[in-house]
The first five atom37 places (N, CA, C, CB, O) and aatype in JSON, in Angstrom:
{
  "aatype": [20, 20, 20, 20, 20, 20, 20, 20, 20, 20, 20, 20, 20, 20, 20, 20, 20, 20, 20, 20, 20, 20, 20, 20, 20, 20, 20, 20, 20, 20, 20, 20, 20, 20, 20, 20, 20, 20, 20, 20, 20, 20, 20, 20, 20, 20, 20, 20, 20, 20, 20, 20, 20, 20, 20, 20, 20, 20, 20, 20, 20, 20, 20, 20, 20, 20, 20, 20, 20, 20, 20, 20, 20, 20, 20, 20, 20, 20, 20, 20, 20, 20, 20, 20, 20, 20, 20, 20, 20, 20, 20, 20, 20, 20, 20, 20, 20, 20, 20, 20, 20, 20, 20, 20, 20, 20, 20, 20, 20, 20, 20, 20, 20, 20, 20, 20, 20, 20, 20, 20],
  "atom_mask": [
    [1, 1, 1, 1, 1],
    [1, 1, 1, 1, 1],
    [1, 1, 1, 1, 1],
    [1, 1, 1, 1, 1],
    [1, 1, 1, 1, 1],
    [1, 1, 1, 1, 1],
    [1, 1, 1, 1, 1],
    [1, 1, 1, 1, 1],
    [1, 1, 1, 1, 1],
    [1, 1, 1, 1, 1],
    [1, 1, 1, 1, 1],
    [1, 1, 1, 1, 1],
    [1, 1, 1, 1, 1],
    [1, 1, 1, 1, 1],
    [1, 1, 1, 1, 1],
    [1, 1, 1, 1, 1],
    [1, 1, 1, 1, 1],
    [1, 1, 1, 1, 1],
    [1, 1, 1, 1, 1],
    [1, 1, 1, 1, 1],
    [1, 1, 1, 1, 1],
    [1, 1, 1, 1, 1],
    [1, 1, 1, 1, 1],
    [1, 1, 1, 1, 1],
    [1, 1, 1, 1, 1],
    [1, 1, 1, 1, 1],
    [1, 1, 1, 1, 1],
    [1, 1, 1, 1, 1],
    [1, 1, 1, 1, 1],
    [1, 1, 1, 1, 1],
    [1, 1, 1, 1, 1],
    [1, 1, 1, 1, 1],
    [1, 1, 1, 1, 1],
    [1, 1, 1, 1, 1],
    [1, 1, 1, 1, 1],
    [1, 1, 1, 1, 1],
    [1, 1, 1, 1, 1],
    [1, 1, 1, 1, 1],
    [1, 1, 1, 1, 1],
    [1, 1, 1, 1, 1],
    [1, 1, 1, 1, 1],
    [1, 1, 1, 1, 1],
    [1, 1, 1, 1, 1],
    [1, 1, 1, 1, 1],
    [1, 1, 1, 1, 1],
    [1, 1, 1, 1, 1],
    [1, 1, 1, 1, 1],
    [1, 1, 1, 1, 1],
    [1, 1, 1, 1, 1],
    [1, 1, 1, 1, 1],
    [1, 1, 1, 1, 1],
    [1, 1, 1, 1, 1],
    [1, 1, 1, 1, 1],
    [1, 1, 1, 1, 1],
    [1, 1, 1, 1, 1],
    [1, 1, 1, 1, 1],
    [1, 1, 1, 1, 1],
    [1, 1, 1, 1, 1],
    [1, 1, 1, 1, 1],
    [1, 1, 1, 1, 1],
    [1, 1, 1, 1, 1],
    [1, 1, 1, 1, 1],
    [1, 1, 1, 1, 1],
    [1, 1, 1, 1, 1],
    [1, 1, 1, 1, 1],
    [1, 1, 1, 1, 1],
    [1, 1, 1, 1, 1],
    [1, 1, 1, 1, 1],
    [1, 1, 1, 1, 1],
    [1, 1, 1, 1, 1],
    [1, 1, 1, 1, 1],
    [1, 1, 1, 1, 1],
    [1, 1, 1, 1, 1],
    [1, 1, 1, 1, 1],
    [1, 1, 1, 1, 1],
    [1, 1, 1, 1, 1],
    [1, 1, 1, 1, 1],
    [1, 1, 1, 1, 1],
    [1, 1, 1, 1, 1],
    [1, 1, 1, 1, 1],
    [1, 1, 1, 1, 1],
    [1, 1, 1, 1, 1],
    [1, 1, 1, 1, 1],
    [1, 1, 1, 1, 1],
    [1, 1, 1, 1, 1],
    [1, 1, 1, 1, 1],
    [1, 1, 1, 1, 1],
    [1, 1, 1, 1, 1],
    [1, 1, 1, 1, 1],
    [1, 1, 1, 1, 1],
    [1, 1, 1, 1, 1],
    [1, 1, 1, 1, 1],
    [1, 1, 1, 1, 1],
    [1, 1, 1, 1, 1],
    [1, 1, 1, 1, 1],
    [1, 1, 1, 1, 1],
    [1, 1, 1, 1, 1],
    [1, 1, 1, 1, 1],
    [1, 1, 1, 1, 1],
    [1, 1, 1, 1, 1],
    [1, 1, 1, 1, 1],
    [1, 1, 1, 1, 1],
    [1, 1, 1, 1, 1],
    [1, 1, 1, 1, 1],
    [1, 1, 1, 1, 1],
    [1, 1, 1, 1, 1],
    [1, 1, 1, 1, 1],
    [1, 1, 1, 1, 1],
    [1, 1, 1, 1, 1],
    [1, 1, 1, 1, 1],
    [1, 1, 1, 1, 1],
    [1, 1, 1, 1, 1],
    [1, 1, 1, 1, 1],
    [1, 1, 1, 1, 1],
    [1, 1, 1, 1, 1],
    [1, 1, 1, 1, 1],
    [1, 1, 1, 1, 1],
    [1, 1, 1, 1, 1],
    [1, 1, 1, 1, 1],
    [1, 1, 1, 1, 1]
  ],
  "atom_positions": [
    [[-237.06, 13.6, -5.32], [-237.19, 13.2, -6.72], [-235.9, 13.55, -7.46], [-238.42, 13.89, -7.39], [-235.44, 14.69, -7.37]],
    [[-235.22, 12.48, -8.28], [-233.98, 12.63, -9.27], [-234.4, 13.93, -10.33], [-233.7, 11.01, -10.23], [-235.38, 13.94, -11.07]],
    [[-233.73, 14.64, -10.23], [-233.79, 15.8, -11.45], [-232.5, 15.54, -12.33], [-233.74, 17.56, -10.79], [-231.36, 15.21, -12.01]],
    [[-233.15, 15.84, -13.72], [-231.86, 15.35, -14.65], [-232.9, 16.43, -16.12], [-231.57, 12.79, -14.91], [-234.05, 16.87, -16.04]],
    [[-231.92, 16.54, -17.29], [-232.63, 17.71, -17.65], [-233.86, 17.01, -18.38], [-231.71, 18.81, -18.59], [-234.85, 17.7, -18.59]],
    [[-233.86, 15.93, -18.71], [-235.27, 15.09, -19.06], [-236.52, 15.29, -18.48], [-235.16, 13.78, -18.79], [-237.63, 15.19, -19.0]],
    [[-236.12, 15.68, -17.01], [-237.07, 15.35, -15.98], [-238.15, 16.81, -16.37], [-236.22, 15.23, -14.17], [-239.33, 16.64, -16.06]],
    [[-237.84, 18.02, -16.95], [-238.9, 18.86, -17.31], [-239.46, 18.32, -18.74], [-238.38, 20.4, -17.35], [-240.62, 18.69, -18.96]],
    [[-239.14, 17.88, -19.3], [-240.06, 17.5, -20.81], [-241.19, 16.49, -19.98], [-238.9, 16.37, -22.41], [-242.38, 16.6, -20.29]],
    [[-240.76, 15.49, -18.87], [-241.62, 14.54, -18.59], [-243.25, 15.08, -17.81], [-240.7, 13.58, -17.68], [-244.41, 14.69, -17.96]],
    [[-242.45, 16.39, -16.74], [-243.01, 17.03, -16.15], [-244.34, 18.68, -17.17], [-241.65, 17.31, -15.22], [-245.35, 19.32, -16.9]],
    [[-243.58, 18.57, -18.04], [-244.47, 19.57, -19.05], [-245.67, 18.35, -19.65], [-243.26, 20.42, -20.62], [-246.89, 18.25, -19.53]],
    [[-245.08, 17.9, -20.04], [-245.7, 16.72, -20.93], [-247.19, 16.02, -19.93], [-244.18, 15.3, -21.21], [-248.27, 15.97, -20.51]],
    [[-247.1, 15.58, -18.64], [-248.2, 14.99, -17.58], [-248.63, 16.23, -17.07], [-247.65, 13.91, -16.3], [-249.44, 15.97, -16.19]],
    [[-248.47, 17.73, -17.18], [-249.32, 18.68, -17.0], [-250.22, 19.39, -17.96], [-248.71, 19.41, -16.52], [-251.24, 20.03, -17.7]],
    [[-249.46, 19.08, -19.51], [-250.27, 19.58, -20.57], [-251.5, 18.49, -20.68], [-249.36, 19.75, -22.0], [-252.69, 18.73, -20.92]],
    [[-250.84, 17.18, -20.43], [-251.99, 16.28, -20.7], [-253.29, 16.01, -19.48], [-251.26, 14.89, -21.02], [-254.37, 15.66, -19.96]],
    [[-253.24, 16.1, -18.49], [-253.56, 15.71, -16.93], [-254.01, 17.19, -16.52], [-252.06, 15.02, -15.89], [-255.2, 17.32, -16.23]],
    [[-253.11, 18.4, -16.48], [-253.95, 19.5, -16.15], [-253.64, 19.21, -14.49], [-255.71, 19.4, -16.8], [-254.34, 19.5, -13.52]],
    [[-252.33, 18.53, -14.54], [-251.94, 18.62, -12.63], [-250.68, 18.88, -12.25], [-252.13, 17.23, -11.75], [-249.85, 18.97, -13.15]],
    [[-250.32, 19.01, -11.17], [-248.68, 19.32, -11.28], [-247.97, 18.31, -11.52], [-248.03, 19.87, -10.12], [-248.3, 17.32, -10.85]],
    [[-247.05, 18.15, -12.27], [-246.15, 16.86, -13.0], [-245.31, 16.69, -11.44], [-244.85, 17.39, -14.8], [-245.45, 15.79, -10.61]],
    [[-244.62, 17.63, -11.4], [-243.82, 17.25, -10.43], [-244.3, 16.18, -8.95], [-243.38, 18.56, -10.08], [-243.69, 15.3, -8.35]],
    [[-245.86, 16.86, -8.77], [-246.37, 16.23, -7.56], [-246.71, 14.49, -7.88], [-247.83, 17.15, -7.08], [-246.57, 13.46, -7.23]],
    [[-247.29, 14.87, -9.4], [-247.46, 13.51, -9.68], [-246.45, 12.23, -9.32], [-247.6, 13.55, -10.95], [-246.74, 11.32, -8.53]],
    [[-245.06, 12.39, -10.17], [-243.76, 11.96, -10.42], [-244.12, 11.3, -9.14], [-242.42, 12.99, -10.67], [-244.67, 10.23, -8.88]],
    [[-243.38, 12.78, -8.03], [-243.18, 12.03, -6.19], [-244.41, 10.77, -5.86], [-243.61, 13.65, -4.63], [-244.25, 9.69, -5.29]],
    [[-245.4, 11.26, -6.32], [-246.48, 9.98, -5.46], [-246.9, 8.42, -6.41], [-248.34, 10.9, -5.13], [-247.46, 7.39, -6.01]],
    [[-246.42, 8.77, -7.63], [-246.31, 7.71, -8.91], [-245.19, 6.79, -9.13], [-246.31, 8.42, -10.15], [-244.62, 6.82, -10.22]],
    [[-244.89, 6.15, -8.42], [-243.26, 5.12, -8.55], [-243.61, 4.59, -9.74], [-242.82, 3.66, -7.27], [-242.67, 3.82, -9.94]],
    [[-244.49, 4.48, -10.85], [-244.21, 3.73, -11.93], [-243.31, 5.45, -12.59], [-245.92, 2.83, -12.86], [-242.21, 5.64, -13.12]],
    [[-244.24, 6.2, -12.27], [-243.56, 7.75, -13.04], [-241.97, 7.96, -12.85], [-244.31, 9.31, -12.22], [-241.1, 8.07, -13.71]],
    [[-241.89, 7.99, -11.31], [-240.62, 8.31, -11.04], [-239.38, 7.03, -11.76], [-240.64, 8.46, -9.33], [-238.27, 7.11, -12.28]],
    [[-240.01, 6.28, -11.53], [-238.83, 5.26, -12.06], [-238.69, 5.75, -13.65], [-239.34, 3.37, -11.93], [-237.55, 5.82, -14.1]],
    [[-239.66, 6.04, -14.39], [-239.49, 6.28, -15.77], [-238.52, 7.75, -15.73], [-241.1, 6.4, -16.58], [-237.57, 8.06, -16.46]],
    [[-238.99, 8.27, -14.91], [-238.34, 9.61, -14.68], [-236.42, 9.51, -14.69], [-239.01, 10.16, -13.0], [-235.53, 10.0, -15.4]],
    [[-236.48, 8.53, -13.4], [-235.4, 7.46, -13.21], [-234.36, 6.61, -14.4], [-236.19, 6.44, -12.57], [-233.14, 6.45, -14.5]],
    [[-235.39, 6.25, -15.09], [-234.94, 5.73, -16.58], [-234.26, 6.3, -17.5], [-235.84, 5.47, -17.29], [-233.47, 5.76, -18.26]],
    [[-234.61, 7.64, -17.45], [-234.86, 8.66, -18.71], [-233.75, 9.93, -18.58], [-236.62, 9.34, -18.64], [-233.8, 10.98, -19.23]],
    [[-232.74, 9.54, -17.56], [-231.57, 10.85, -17.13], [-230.72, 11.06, -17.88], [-230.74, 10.75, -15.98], [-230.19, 12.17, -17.9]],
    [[-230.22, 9.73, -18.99], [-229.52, 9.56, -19.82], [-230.07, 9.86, -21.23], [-229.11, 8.45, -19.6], [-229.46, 9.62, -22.27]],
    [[-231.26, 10.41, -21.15], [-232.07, 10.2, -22.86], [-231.61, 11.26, -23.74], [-233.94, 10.38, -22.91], [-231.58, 11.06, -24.96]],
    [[-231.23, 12.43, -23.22], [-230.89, 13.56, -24.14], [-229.21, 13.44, -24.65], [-231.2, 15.06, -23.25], [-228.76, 14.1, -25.59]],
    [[-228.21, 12.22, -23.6], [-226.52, 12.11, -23.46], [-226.8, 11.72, -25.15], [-225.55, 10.62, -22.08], [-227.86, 11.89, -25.75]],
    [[-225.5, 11.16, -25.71], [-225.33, 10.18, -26.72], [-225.64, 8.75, -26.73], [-224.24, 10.21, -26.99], [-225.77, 7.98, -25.78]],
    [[-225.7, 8.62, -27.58], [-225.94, 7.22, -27.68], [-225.13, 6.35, -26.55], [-225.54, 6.78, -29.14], [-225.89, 5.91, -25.69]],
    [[-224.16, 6.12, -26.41], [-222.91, 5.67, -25.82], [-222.76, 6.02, -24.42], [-221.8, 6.21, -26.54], [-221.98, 5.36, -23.73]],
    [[-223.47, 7.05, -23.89], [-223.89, 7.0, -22.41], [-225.22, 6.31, -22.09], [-224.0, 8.42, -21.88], [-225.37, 5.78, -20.99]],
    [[-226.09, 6.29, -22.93], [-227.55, 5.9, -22.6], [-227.26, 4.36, -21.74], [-228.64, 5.72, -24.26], [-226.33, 3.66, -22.14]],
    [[-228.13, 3.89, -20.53], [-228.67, 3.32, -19.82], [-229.75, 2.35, -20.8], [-229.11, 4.28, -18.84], [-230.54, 3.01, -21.48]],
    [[-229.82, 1.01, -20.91], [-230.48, 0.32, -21.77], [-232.05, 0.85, -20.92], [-229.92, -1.46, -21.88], [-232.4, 1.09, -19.77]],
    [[-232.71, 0.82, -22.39], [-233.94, 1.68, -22.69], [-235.11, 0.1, -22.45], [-233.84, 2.64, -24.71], [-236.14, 0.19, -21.79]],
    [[-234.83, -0.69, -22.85], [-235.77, -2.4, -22.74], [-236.28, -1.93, -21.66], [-234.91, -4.19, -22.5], [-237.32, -1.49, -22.15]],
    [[-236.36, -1.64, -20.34], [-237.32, -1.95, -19.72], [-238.5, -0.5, -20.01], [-236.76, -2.33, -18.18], [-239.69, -0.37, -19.71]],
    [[-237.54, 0.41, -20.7], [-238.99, 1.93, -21.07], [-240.1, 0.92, -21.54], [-238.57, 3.49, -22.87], [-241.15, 0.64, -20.96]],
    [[-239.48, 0.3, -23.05], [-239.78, -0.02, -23.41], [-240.61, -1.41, -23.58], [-239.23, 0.4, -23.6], [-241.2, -1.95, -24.51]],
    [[-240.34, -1.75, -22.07], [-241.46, -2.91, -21.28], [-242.63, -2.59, -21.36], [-241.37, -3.16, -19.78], [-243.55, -2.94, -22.1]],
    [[-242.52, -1.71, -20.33], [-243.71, -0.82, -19.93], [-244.71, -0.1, -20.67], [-243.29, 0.04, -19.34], [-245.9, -0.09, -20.38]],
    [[-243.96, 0.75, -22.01], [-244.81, 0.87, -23.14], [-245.35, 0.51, -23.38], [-244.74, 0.89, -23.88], [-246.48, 1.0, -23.33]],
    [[-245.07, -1.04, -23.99], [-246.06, -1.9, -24.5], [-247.19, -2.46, -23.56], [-245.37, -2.95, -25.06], [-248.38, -2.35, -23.85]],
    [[-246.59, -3.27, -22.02], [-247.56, -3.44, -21.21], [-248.68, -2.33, -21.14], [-246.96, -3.65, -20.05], [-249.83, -2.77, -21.15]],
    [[-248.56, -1.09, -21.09], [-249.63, -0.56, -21.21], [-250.55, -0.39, -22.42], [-249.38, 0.34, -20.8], [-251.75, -0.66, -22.45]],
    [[-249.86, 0.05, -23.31], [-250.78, -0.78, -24.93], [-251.8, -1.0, -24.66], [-250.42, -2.25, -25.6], [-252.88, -0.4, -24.64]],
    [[-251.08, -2.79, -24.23], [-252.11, -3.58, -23.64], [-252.85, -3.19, -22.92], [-251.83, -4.43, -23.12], [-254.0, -3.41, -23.31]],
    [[-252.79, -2.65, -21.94], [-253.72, -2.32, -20.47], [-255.01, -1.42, -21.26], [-252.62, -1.08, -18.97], [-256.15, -1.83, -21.03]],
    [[-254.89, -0.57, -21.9], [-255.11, 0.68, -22.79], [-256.58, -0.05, -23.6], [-253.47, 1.13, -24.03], [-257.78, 0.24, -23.61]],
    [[-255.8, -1.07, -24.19], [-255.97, -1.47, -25.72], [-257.76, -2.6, -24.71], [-253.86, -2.77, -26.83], [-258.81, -2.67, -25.34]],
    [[-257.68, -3.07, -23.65], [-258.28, -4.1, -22.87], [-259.09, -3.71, -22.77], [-257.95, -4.54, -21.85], [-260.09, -4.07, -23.39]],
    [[-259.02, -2.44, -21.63], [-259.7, -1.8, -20.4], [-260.43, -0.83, -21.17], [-258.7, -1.12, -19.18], [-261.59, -1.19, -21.39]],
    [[-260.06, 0.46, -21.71], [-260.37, 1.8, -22.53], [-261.09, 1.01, -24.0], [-258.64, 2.92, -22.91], [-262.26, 1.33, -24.23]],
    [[-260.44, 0.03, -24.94], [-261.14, 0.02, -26.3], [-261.97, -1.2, -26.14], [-260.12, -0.05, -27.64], [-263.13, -1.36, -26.54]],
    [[-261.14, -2.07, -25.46], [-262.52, -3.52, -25.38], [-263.26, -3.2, -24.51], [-262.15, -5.17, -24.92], [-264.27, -3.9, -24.54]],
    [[-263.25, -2.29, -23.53], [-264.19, -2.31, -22.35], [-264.44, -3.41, -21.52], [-265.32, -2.0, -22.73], [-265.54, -3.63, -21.0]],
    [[-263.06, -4.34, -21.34], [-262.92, -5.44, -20.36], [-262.46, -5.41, -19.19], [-262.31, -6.26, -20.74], [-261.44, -4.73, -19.17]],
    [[-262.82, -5.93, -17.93], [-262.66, -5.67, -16.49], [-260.74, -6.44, -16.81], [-264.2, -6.73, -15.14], [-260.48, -7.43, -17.49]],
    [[-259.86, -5.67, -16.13], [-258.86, -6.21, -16.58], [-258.53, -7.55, -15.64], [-257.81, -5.15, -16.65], [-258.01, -8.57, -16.1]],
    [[-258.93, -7.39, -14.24], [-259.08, -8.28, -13.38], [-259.34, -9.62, -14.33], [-260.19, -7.87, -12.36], [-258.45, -10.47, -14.28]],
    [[-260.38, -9.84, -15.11], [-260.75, -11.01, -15.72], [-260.15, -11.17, -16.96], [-262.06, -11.1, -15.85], [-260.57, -12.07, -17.69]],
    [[-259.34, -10.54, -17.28], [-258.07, -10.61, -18.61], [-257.18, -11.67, -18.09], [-257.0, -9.01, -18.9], [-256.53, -11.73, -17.05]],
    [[-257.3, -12.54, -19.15], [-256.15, -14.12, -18.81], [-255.06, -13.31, -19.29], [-256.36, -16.0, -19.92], [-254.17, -14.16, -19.37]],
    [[-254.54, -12.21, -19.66], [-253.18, -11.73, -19.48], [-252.82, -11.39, -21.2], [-252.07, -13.05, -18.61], [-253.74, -11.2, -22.01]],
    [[-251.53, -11.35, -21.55], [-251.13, -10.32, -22.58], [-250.28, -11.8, -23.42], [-249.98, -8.62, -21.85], [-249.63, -12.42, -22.58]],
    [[-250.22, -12.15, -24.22], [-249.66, -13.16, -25.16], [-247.94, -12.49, -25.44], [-250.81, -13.24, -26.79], [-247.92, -11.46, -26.12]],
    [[-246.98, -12.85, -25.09], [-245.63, -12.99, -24.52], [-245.16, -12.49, -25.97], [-245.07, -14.64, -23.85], [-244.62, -11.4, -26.15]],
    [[-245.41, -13.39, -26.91], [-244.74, -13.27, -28.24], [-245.87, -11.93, -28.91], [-244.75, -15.05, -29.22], [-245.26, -11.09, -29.58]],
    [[-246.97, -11.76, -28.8], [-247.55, -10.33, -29.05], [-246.53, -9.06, -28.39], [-249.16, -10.29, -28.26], [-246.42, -8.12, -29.19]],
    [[-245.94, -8.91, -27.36], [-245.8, -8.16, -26.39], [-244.34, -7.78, -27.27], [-245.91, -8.83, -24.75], [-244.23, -6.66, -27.77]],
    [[-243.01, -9.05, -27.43], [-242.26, -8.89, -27.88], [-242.06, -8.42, -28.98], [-241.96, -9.48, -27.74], [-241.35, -7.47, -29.28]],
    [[-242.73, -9.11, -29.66], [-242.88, -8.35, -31.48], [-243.27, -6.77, -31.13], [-244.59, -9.23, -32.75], [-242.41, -5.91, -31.3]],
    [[-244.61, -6.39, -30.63], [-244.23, -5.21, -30.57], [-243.53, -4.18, -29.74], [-244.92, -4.93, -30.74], [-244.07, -3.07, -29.69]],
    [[-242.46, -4.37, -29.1], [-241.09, -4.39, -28.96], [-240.33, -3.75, -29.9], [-240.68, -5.55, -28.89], [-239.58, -2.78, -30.01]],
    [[-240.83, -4.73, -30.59], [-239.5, -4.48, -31.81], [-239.9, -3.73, -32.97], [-238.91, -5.93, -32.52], [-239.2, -3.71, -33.97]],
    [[-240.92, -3.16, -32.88], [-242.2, -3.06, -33.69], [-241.82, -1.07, -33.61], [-244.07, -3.96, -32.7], [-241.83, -0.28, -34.55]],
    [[-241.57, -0.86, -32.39], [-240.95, 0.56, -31.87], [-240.04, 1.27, -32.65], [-240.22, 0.43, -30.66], [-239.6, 0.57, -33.57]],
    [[-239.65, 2.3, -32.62], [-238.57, 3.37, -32.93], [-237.3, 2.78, -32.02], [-239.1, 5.09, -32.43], [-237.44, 2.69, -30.8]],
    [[-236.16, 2.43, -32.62], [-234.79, 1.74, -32.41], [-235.18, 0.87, -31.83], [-233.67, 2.32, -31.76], [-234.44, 0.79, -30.85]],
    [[-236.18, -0.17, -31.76], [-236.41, -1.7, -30.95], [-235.88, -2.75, -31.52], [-237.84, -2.18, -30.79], [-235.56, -3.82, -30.99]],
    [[-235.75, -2.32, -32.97], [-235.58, -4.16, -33.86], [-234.0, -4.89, -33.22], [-235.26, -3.92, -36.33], [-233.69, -6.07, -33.41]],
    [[-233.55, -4.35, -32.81], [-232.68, -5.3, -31.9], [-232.78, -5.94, -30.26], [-231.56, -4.6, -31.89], [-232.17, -6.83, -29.67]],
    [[-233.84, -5.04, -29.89], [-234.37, -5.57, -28.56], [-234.49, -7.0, -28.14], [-235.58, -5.15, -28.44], [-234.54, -7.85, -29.03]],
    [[-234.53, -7.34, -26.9], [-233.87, -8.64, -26.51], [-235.38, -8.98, -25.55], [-232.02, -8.48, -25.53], [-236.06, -7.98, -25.31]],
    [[-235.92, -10.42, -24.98], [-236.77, -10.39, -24.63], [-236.68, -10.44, -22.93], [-237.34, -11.21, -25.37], [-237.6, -10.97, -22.31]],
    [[-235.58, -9.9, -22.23], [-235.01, -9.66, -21.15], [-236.32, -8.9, -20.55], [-233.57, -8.92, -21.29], [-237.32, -9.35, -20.01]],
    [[-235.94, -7.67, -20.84], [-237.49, -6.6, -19.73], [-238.48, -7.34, -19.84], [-238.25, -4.86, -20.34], [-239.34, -6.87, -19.09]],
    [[-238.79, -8.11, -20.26], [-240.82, -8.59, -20.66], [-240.21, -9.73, -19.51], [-241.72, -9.47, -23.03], [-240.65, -9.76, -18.36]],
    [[-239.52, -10.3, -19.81], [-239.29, -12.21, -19.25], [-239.2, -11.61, -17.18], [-236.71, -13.36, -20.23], [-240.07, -12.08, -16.44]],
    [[-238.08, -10.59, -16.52], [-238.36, -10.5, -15.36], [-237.57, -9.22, -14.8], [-238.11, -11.75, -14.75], [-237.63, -8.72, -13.68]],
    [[-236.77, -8.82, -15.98], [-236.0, -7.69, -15.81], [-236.08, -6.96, -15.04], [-235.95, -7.1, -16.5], [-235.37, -6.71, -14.06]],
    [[-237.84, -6.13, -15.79], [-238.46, -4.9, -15.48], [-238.92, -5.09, -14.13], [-239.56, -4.5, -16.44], [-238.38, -4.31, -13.34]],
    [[-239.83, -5.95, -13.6], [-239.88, -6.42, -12.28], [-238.74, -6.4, -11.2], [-240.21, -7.59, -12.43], [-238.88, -5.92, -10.07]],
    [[-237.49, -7.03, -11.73], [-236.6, -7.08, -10.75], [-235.7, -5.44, -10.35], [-235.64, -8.31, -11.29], [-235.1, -5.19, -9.31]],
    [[-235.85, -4.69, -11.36], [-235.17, -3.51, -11.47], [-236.4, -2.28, -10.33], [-234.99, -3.13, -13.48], [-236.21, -1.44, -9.45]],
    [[-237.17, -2.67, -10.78], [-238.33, -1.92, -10.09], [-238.34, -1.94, -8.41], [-239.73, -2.61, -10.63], [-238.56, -1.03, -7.61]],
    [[-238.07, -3.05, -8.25], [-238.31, -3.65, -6.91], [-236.95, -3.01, -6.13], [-238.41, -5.5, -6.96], [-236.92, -2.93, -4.91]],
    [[-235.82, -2.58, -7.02], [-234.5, -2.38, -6.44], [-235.14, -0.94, -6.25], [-232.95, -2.68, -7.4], [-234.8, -0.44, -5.18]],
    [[-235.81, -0.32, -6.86], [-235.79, 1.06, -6.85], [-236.81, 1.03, -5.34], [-236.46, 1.89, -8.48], [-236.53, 1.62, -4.3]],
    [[-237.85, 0.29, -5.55], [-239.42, 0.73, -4.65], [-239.25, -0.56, -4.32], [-241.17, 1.29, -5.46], [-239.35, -1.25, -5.34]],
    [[-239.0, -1.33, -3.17], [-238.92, -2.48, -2.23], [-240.46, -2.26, -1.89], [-237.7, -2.4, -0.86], [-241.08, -3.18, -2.41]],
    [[-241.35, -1.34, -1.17], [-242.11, -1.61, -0.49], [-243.32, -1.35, -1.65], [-241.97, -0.92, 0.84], [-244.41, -1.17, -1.11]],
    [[-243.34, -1.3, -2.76], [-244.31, -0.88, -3.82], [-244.85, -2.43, -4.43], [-243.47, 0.19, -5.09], [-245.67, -2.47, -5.34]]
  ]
}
């Protein structure tokens, strides 16, 4: 697992909430680790940071997932899916998003993922 000094706020943070070891989580969670992955640059300056759009993919996709499954109480399996221009707006809708581009949502985040975890 990448250690970077981010990587303990992420790791405090999924044990205060979860009540499990963060670290073990991270290793067996490739959506975790990649965020983990994401996030090495978050404490640098502005001017080192690694574009944040695909964190910020994922955020929202889960929203959604959240917003479906947990408040509508809908099988997500039978969810015709997440409305593209909903997803983007709130995007931009975020803390430093209003310039966000619709790159991570369209295939970005997918293609970046796949570089990390081929067999996931």
């Amino acid at each position: 697992m990448l250690r970077h000094e981010f990587t303990a706020i992420i790791v405090r943070q999924i044990e205060q909430e979860l009540n499990v070891s963060g670290e073990e989580l991270i290793k067996f969670t490739p959506l975790l680790e990649y965020i983990n992955i994401k996030t090495r640059s978050a404490n640098k300056g502005s001017k080192s940071r690694g574009s944040f759009a695909n964190l910020y993919a994922i955020y929202v996709l889960l929203e959604d997932y959240i917003k479906v499954v947990f408040e509508e109480n809908k099988s997500y399996s039978e969810y015709d899916g997440a409305m593209f221009s909903e997803l983007f707006k709130r995007q931009r809708e975020l803390p430093f998003g209003t310039k966000l581009q619709n790159h991570a949502l369209n295939h970005r985040l997918n293609e970046e993922f796949h570089k990390y975890f081929p067999t996931s």
